[in-house]
C-alpha positions in Angstrom: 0.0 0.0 0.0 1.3 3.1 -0.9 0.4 6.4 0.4 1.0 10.0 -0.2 0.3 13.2 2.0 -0.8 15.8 0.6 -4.0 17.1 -1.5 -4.0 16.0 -5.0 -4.8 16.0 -8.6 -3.9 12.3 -9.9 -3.2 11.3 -13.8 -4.4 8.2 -15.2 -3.2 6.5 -18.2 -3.1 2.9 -19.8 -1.7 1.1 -22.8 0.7 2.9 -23.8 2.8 0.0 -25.3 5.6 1.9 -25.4 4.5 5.2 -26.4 4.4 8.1 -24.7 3.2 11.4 -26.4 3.8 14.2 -25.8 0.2 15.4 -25.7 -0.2 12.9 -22.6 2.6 14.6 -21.0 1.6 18.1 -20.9 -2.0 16.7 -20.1 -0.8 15.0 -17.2 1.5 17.7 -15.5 0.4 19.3 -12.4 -0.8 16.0 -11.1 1.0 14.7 -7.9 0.5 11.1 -8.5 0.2 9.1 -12.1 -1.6 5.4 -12.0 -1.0 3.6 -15.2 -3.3 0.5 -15.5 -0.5 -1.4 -17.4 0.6 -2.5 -21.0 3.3 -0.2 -20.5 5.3 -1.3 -23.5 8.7 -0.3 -22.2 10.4 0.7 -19.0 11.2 4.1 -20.8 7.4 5.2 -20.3 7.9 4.7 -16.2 11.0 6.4 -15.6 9.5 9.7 -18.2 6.1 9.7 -16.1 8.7 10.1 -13.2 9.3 13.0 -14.4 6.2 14.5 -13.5 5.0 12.6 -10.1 5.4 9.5 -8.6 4.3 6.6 -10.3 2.1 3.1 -9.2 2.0 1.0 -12.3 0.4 -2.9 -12.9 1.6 -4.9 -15.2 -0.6 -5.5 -18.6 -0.7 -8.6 -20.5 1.8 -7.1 -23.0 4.4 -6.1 -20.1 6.3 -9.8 -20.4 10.1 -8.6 -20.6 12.4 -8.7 -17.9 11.9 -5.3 -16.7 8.5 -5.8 -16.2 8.6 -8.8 -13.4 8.4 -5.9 -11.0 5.2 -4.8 -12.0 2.5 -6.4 -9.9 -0.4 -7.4 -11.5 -2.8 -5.4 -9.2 -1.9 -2.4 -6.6 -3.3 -0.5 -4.0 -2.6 3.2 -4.1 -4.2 5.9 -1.3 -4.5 9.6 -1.7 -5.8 12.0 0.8 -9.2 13.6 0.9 -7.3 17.0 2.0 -3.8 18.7 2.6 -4.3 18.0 6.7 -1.5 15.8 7.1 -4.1 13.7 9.4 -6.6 13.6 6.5 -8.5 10.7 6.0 -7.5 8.6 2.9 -9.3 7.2 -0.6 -8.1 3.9 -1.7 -7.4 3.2 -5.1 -7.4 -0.3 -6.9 -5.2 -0.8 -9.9 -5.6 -3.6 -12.4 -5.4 -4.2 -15.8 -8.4 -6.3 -17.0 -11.2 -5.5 -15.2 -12.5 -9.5 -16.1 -9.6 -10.3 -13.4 -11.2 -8.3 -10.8 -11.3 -11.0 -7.8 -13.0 -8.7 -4.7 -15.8 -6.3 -4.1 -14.4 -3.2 -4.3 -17.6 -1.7 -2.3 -16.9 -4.3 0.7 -13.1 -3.3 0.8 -13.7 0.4 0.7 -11.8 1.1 -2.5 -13.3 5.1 -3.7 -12.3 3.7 -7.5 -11.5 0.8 -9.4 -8.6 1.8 -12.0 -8.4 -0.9 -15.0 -7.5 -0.3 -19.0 -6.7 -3.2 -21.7 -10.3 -2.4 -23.5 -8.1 1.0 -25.4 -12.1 2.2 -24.5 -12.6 5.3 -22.2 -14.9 4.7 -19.4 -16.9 6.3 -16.2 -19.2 4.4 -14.5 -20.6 4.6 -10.8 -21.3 0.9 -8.8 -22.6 0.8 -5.8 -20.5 4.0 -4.6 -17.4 3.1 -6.3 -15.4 4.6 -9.7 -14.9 2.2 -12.4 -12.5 4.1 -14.5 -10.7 3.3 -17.4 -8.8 6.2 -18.8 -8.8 5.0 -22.4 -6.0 4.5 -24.3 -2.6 6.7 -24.3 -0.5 5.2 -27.0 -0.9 3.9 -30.9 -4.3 4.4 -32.0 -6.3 1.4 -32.2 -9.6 0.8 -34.2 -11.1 4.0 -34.3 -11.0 4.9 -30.6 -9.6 8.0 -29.6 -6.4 8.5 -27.8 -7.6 9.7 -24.4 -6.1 9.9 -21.0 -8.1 10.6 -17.3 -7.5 12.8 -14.5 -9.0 12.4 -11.0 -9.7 15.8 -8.9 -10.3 14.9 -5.2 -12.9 17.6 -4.1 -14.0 17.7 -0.6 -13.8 14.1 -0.5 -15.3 13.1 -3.7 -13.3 11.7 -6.9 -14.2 13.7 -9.8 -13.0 11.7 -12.9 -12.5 13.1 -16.4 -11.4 12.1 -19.6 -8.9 13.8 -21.4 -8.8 13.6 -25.3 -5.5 13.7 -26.7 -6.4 12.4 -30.6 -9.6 12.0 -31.8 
């Protein structure tokens, strides 16, 4: 479990497979933490997100080289609901398929489910919990648009939005 300590803006991206654009770069700066739901493509993407915050990655079904053993297939990241250093938290769950999803995120008091593989953009509210999938970041695929997401924590709540790189 990883946590962080101060009040937040967090970046979201998936699928990259090894590319990172520039577009998704400037889109995500300014965030203090970046989740990527995995098929990272190449270590390269990590360490230039790293640039911009700290990173919790998962490893996607493409992410089978070496480098990528030390990606864990799901992850648990927390970000406070304010800057009070005693601030209660929101848990975030990280994987890449959401088919693989093995708990209820409802009964373990995740605020958001974080997943990507389907290269498809996605909101949706369950039983008081984010489903999110930020789209896809890197080569275009099909005709879906290249799109990353960004999560505001307001007074508590998760506001998630999708951010259109490409269309």
């Amino acid at each position: 479990m990883i946590r962080y300590n101060q009040r937040m803006k967090l970046g979201v991206i998936s699928d990259t497979h090894g590319l990172l654009r520039p577009e998704a770069l400037r889109a995500l700066t300014g965030c203090r933490l970046i989740l990527h739901a995995g098929d990272v493509g190449h270590w390269e993407v990590l360490r230039d997100l790293r640039q911009i915050a700290p990173v919790v990655a998962v490893r996607g079904n493409v992410d089978t080289d070496d480098w990528a053993k030390f990606l864990p297939a799901t992850e648990v990241a927390e970000a406070p609901v304010s800057a009070s250093k005693s601030a209660p938290t929101l848990s975030f769950y990280l994987l890449h398929r959401i088919a693989d999803l093995d708990l209820k995120p409802e009964a373990s008091g995740f605020a958001a489910v974080i997943y990507g593989h389907s290269h498809q953009p996605k909101i949706e509210w369950k039983n008081g919990v984010l489903y999110f999938n930020p789209g896809s970041a890197g080569p275009r695929r099909f005709a879906s648009p290249v799109t990353v997401g960004v999560l505001q924590i307001v007074k508590g709540e998760v506001r998630p939005k999708i951010v259109t790189l490409l269309k």
